[in-house]
Backbone as CSV, one residue per row, in Angstrom:
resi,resn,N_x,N_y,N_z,CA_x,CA_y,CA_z,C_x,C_y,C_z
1,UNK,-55.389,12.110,-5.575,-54.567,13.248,-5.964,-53.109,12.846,-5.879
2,UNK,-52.407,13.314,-6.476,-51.230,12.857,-6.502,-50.192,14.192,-6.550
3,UNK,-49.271,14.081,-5.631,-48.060,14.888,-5.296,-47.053,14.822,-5.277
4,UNK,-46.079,14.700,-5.702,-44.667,14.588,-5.598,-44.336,15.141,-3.979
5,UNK,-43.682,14.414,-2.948,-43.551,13.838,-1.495,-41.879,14.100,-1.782
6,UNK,-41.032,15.740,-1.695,-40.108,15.867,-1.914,-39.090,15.177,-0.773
7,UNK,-37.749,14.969,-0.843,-36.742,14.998,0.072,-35.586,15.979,0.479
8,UNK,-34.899,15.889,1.385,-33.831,16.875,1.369,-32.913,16.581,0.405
9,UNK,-32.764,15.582,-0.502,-31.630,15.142,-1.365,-32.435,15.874,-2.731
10,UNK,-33.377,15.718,-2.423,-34.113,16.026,-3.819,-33.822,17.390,-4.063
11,UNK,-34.461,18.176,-3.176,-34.561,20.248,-3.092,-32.912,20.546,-3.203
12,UNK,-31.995,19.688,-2.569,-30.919,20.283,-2.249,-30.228,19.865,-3.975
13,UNK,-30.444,19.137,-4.425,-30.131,18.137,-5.938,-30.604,19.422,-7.387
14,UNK,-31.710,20.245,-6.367,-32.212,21.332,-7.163,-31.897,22.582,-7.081
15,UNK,-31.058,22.514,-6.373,-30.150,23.899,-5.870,-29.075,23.753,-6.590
16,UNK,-28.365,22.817,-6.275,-27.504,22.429,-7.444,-27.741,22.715,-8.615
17,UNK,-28.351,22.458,-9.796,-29.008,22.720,-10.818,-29.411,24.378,-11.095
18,UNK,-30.255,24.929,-10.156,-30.572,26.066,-10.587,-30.159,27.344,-9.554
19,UNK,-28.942,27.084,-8.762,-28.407,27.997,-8.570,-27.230,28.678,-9.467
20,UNK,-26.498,27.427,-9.721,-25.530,27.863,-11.054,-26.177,28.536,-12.508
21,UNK,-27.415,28.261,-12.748,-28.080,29.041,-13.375,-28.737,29.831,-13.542
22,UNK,-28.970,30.378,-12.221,-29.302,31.682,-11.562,-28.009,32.802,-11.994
23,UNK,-27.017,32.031,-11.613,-25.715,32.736,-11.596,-25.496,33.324,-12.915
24,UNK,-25.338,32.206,-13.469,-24.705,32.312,-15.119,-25.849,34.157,-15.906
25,UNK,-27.090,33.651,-15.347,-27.920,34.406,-16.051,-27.411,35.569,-15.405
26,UNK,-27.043,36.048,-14.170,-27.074,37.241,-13.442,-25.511,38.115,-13.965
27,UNK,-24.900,37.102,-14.273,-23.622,37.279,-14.978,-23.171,38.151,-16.302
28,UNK,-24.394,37.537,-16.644,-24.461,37.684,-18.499,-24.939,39.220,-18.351
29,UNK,-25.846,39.703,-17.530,-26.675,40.861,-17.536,-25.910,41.513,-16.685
30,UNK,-26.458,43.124,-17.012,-25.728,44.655,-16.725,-26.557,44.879,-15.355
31,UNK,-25.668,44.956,-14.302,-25.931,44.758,-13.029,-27.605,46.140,-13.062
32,UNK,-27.890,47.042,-13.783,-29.067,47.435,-13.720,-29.996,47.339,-14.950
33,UNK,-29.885,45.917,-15.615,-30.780,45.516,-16.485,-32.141,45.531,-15.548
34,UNK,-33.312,46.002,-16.303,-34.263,45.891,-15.899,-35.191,44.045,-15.598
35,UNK,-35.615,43.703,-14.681,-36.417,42.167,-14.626,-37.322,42.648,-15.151
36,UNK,-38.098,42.178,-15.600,-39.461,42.235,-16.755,-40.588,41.554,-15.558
37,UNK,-40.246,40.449,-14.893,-40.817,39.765,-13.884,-41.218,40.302,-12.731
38,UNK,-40.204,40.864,-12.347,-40.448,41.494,-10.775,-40.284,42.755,-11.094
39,UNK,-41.830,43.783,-11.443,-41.200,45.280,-11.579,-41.040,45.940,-10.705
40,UNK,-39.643,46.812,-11.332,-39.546,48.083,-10.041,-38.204,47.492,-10.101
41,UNK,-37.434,46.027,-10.420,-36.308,45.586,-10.039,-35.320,45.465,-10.998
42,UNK,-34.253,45.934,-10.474,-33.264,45.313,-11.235,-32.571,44.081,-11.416
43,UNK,-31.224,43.709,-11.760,-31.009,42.526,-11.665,-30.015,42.223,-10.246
44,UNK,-29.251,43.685,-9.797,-29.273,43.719,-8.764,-29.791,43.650,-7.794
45,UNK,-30.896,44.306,-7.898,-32.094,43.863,-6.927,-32.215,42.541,-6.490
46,UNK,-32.286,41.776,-7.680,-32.989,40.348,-7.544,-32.023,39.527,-6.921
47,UNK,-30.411,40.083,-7.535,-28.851,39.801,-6.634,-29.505,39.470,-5.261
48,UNK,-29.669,40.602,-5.135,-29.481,41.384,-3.291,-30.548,40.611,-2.550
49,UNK,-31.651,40.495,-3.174,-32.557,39.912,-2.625,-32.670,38.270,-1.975
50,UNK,-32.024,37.556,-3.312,-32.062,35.783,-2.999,-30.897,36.368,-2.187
51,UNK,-29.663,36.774,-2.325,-28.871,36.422,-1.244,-28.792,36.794,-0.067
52,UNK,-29.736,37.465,0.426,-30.350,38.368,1.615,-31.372,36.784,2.366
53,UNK,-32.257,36.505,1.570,-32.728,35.456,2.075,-32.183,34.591,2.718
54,UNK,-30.667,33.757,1.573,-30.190,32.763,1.924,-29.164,33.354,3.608
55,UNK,-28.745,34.649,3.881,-28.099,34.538,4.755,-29.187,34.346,5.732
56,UNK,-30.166,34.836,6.197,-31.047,35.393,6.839,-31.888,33.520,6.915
57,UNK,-31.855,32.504,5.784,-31.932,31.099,6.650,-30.775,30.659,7.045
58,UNK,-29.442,31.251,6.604,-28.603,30.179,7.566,-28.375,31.105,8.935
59,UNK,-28.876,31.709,9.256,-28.973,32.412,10.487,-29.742,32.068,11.794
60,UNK,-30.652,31.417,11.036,-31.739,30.425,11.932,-31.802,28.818,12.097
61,UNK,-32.020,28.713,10.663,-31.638,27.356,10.066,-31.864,26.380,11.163
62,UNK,-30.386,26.254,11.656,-29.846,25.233,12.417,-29.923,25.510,13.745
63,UNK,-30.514,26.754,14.527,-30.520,27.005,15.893,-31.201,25.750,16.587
64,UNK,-32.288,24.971,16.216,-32.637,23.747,16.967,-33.980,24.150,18.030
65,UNK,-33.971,25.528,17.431,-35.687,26.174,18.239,-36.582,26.165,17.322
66,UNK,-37.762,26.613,17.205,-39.085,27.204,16.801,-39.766,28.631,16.747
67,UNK,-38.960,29.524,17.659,-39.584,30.299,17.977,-38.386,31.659,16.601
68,UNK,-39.676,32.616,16.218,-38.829,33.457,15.069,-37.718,33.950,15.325
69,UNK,-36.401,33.952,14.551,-35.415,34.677,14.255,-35.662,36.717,14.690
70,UNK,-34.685,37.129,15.554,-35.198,38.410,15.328,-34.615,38.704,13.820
71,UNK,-35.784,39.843,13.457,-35.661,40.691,11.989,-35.571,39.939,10.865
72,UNK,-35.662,40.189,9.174,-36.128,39.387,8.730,-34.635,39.574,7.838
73,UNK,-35.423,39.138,6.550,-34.083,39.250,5.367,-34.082,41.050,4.941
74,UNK,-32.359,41.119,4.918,-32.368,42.506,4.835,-30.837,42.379,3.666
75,UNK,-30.924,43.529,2.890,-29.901,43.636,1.966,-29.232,45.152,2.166
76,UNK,-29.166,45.339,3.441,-28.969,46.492,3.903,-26.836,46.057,3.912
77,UNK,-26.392,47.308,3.580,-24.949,46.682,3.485,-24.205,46.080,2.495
78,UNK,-25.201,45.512,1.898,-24.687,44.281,0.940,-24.270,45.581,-0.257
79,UNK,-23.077,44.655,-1.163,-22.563,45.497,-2.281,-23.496,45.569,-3.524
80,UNK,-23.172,46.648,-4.353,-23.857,46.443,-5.356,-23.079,46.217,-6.997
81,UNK,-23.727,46.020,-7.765,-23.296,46.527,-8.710,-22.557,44.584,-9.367
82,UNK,-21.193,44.089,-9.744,-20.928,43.222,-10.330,-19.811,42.401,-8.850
83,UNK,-19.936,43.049,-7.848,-19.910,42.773,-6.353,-20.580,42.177,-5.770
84,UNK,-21.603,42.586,-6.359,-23.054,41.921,-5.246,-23.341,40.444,-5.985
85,UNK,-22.686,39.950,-7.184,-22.909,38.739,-7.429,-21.588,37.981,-6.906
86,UNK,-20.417,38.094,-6.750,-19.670,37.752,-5.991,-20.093,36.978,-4.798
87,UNK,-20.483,38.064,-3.944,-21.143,37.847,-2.797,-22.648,36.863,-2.395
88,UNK,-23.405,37.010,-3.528,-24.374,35.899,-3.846,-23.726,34.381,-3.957
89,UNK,-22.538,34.342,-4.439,-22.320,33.275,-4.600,-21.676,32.728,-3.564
90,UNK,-20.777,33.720,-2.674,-20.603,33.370,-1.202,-21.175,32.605,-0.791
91,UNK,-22.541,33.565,-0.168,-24.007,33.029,0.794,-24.292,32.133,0.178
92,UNK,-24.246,31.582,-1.556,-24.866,30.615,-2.107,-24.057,29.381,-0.936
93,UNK,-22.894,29.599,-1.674,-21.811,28.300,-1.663,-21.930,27.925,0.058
94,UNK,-22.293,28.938,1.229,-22.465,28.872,2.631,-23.641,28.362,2.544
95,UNK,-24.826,28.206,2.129,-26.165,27.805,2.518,-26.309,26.294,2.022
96,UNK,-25.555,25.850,0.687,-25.443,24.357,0.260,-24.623,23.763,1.548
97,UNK,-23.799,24.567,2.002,-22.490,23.614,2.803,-23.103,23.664,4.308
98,UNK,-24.705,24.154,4.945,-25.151,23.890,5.900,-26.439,22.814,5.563
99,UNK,-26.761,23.255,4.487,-28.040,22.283,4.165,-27.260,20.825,3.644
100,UNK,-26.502,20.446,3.461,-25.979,19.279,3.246,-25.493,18.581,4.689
101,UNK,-25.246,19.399,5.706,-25.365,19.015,6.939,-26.266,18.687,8.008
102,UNK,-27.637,19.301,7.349,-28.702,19.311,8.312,-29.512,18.573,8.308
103,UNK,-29.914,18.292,9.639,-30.909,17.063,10.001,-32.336,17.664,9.835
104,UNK,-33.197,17.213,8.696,-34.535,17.578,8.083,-35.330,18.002,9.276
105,UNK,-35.057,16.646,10.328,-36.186,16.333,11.436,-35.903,17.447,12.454
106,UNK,-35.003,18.568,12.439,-34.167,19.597,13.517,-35.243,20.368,13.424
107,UNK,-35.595,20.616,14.987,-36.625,21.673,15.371,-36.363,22.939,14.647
108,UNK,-37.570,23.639,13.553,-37.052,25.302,13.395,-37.575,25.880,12.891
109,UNK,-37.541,27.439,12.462,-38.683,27.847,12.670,-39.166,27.841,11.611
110,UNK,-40.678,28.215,10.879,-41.247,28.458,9.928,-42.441,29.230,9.825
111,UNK,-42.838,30.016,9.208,-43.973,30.940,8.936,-45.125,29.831,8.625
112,UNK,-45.195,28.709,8.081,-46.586,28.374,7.440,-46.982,27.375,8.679
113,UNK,-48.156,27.035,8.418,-49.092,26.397,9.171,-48.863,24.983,9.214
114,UNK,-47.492,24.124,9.296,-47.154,23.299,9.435,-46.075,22.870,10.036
115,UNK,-44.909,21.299,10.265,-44.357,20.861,10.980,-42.801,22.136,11.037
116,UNK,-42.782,22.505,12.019,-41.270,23.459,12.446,-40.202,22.601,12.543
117,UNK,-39.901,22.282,11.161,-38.645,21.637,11.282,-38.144,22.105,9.691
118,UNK,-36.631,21.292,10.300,-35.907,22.448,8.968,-35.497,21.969,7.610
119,UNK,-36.320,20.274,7.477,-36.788,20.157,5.816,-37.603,21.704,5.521
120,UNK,-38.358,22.410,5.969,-38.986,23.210,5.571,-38.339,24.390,4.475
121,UNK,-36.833,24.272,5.019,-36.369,25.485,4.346,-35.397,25.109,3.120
122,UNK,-34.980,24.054,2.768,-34.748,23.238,1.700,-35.637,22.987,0.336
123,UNK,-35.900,22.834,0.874,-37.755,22.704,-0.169,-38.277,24.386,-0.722
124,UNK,-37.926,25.015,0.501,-38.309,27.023,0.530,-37.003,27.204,-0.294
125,UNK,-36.088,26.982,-0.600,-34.842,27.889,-0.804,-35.001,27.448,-2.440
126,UNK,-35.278,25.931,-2.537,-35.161,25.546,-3.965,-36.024,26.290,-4.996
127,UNK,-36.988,26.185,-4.471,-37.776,27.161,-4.888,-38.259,28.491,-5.544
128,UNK,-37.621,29.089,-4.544,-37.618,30.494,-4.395,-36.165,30.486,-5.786
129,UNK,-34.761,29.903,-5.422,-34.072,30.163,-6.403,-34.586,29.504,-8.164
130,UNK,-35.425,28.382,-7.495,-35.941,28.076,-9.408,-36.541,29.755,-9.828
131,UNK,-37.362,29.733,-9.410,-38.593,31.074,-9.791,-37.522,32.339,-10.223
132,UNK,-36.533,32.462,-9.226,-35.982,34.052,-9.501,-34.744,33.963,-10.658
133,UNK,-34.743,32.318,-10.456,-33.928,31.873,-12.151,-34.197,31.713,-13.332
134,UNK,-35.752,31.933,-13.248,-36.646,32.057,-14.392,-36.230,33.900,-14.250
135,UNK,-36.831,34.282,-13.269,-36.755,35.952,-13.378,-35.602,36.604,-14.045
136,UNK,-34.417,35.988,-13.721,-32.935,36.525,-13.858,-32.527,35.696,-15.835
137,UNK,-33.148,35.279,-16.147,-33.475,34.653,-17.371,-33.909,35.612,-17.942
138,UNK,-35.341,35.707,-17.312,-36.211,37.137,-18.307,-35.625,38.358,-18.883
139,UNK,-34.439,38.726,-17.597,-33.624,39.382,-18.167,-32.881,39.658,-19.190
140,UNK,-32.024,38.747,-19.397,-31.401,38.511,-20.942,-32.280,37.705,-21.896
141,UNK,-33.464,38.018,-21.426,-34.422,37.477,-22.744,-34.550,35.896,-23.400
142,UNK,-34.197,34.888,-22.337,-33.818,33.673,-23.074,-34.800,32.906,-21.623
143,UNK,-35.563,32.615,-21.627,-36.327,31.479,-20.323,-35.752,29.981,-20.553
144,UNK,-35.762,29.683,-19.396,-36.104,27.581,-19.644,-36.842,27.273,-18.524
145,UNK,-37.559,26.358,-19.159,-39.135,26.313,-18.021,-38.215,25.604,-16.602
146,UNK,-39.018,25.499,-15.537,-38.386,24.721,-14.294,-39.066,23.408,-14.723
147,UNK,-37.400,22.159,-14.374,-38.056,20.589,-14.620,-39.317,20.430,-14.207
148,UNK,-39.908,19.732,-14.630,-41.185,19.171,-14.347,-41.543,18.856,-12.747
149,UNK,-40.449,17.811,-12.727,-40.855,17.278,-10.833,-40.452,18.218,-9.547
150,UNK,-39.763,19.282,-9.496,-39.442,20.072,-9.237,-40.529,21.050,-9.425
151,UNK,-41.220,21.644,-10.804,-42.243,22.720,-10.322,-43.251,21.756,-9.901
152,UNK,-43.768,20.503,-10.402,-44.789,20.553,-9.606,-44.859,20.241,-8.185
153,UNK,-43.792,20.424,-7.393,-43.399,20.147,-6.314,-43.526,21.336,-5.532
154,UNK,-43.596,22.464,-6.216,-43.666,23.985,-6.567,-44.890,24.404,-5.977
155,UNK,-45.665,24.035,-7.075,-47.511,23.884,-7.291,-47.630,23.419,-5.951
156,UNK,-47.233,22.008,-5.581,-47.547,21.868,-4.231,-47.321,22.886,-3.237
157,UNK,-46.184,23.134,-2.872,-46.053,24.086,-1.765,-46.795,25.563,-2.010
158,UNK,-46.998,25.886,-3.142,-47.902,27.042,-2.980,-49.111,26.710,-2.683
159,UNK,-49.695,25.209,-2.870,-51.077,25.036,-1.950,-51.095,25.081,-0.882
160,UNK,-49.815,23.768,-0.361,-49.629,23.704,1.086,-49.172,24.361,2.386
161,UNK,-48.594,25.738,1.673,-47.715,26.095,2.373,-48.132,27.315,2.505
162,UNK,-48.229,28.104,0.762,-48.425,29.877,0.460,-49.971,30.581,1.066
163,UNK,-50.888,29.615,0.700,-52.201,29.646,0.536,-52.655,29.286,2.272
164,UNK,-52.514,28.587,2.797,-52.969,28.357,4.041,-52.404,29.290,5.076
165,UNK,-51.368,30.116,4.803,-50.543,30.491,5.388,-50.776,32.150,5.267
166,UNK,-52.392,31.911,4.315,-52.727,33.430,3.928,-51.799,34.384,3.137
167,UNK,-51.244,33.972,2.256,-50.691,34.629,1.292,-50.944,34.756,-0.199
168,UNK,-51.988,35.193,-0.133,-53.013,35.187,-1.425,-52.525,36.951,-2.046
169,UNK,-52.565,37.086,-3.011,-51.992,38.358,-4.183,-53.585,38.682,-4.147
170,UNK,-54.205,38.822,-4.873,-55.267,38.961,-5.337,-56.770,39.044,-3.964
171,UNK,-57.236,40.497,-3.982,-58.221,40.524,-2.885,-59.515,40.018,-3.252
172,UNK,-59.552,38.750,-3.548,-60.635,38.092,-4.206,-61.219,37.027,-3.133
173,UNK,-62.549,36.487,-3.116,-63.101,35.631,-2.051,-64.222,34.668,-3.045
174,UNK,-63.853,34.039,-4.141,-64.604,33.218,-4.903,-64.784,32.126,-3.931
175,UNK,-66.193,31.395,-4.052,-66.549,30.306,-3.612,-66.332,29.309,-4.785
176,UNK,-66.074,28.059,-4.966,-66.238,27.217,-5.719,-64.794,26.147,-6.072
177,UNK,-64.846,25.371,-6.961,-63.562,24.401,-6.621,-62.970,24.645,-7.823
178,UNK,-61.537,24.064,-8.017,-60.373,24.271,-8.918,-60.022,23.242,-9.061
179,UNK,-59.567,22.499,-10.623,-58.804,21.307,-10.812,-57.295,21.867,-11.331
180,UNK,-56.255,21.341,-10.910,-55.183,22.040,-11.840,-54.331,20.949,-12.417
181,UNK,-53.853,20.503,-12.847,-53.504,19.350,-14.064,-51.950,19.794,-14.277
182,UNK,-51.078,18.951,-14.146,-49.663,19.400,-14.479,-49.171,17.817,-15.597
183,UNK,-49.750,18.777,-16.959,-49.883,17.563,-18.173,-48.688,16.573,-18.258
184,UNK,-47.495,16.868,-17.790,-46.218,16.965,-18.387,-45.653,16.136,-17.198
185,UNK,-46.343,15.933,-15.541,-45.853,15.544,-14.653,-46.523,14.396,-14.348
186,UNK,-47.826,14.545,-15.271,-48.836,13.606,-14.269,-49.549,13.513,-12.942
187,UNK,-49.868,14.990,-12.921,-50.577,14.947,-11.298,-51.224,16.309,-11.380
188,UNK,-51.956,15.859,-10.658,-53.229,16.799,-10.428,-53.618,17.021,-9.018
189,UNK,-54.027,18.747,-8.817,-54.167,19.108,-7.590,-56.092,19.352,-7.686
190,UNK,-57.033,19.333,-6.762,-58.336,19.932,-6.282,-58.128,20.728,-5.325
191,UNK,-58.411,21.761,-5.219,-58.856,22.884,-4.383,-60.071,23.119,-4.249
192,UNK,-60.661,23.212,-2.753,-61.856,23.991,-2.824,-61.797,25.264,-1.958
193,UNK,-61.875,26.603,-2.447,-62.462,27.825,-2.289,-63.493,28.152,-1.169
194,UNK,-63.510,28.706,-0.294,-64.852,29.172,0.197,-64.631,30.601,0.767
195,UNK,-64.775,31.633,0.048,-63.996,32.502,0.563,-62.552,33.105,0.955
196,UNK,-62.532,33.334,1.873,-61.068,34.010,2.160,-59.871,32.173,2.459
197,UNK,-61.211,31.170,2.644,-60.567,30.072,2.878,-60.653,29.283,1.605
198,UNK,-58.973,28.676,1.572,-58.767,27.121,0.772,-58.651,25.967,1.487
199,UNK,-58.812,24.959,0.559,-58.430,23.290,1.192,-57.807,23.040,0.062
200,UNK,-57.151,22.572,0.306,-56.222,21.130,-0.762,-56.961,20.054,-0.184
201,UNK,-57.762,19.192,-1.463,-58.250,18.241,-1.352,-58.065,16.768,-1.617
202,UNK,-58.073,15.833,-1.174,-58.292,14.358,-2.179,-58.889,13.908,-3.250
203,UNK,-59.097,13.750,-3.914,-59.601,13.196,-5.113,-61.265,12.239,-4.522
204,UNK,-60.942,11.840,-3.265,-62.340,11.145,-2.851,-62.892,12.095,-2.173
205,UNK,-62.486,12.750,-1.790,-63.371,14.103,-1.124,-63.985,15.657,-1.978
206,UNK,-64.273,15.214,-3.012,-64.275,16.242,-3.811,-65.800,16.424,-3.930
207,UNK,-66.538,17.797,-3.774,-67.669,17.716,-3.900,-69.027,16.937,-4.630
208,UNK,-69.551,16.317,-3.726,-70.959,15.596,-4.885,-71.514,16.070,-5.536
209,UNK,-72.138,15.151,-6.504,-73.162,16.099,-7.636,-74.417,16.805,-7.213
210,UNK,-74.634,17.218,-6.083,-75.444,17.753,-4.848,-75.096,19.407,-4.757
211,UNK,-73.854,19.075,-4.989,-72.989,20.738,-4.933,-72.926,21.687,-6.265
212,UNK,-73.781,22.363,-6.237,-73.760,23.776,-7.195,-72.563,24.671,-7.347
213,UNK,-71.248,24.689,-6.574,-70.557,25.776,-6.641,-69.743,25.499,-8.073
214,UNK,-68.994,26.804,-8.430,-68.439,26.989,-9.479,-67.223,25.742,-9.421
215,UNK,-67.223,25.314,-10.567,-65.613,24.647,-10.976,-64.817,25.122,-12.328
216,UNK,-63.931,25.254,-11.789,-62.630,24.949,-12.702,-61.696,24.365,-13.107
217,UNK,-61.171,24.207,-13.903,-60.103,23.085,-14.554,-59.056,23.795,-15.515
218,UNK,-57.494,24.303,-15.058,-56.913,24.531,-15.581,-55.624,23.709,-16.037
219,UNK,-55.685,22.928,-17.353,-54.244,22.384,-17.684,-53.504,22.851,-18.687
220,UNK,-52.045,22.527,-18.329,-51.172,23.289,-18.584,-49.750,21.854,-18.018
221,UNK,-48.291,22.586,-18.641,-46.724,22.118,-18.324,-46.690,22.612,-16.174
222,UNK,-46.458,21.635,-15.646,-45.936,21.877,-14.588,-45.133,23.241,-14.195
223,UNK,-44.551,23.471,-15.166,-43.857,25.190,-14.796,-44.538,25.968,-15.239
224,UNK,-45.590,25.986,-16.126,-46.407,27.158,-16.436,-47.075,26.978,-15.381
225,UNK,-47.836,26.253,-14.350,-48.893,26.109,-13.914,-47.821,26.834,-12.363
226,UNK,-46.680,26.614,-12.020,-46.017,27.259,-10.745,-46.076,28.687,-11.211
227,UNK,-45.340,29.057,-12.352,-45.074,30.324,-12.617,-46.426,31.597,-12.694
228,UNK,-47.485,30.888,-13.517,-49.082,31.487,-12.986,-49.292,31.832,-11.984
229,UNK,-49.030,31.000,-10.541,-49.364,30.732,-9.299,-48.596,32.007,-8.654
230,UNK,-47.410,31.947,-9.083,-46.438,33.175,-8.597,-46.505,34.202,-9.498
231,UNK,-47.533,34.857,-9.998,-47.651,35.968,-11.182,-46.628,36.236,-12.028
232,UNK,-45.698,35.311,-12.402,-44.875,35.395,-13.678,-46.043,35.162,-15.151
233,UNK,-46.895,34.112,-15.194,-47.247,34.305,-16.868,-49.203,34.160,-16.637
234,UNK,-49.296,34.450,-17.318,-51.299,34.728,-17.514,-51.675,33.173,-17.028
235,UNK,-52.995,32.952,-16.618,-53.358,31.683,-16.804,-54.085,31.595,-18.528
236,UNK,-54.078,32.844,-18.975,-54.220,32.419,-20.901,-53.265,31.545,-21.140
237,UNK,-52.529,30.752,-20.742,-51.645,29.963,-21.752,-52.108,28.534,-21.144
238,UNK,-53.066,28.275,-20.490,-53.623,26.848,-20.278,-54.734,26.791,-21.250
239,UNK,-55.340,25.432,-21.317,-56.546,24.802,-21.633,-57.118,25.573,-20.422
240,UNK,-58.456,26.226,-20.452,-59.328,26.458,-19.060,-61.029,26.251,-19.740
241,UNK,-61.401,25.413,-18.120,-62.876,25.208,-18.622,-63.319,25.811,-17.241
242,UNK,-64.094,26.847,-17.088,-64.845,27.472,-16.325,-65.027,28.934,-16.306
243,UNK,-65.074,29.159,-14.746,-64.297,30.334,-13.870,-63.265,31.442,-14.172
244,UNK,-62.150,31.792,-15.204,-61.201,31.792,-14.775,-60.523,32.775,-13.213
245,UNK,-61.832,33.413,-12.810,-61.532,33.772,-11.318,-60.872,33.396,-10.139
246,UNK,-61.453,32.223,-10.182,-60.936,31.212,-9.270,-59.551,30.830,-9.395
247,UNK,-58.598,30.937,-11.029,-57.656,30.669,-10.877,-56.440,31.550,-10.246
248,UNK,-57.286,33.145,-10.511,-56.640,34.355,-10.106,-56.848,34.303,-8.417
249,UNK,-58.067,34.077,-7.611,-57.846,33.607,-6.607,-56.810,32.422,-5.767
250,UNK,-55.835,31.773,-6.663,-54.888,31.280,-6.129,-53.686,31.506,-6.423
251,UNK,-53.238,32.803,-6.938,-51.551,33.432,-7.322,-51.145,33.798,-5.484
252,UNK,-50.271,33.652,-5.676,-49.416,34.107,-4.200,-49.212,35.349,-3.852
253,UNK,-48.242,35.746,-2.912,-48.550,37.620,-2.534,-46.853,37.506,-2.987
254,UNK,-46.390,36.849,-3.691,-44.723,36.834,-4.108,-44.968,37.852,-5.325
């Protein structure tokens, strides 16, 4: 199986890139244009929201513990309206100028089921701003997919990170395995299913021809295959040979 094995130069190289285009898009649009992506939201909303996050990691970030931050991300206060992007770009321009300082290997905290250190939130932030820069796009009606090595870097962390960490959208408990194919990147993920539980698998560990359970195989562009995962677009826009249950069993609770 093969994964793209991100760095802090890398996520932070991608903040760069798609925070200014987060911006530009949030700019262009009427602070209560409707998101098409995230309903119920505006584009303020979506303002208030990434930059609620980003204060709420540099708040923890760098403390050098493990144990949770009190309270979470809150946009309580924050301005609205052609203000509140101002201010996004604040917290932006404050969260590059700590993450360019920080030591990956620094004890801290994290929600998922892996190492508490604060590469974790570099990799989380890039992320989160690709996706809501697609969202803030949708808005003024014009998309551009997320680079290739970057979503499927994407794809990864929603295996490794979203999914183990019990953050599944969909109240579904399919048994059986998943291939997902990112045509455009060259890499391919296996999942196997058993219920309320996933694995991210190896390529040598993948069930024998002994095993009856369902499979699937969905390929598709590296950003269609993140954006599926995070209920932005149908899995109708892949090649699919099976199941397609199983693929709805792996969208996120984002």
């Amino acid at each position: 199986m093969s994964r793209l094995h991100g760095t802090k130069d890398f996520w932070i190289g991608a903040l760069r890139a798609e925070g200014p285009a987060f911006l530009a898009a949030v700019r262009e649009a009427e602070p209560d244009t409707p998101v098409p992506s995230c309903p119920g939201w505006t584009v303020t909303d979506l303002v208030q929201h990434l930059g609620a996050l980003y204060a709420w990691v540099r708040g923890h970030v760098a403390r050098g513990v493990t144990e949770p931050p009190a309270g979470g991300p809150s946009a309580d206060g924050v301005p609205g309206g052609a203000a509140a992007v101002d201010w996004w770009q604040h917290e932006f321009d404050q969260l590059m100028l700590q993450f360019d300082a920080l030591d990956p290997e620094l004890p801290a905290y994290n929600w998922a089921p892996q190492a508490k250190r604060a590469g974790f939130w570099p990799r989380r932030m890039a992320h989160e701003t690709a996706v809501h820069r697609w969202d803030a796009q949708m808005s003024i009606g014009g998309t551009e997919p997320i680079e290739a090595k970057l979503a499927a870097d994407g794809v990864s962390e929603v295996l490794d990170t979203w999914l183990p960490a019990g953050r599944r959208r969909a109240d579904l408990a399919p048994y059986g395995v998943v291939q997902l194919i990112a045509v455009d990147a060259a890499q391919e993920w296996y999942l196997r299913l058993r219920g309320d539980g996933v694995a991210l698998l190896d390529t040598d560990t993948i069930l024998d021809s002994d095993d009856h359970n369902t499979r699937t195989t969905a390929s598709g562009t590296a950003s269609d295959l993140l954006l599926a995962l995070w209920g932005r677009v149908g899995f109708d826009v892949f090649a699919v040979a099976g199941d397609p249950m199983l693929l709805e069993a792996l969208r996120t609770d984002r």
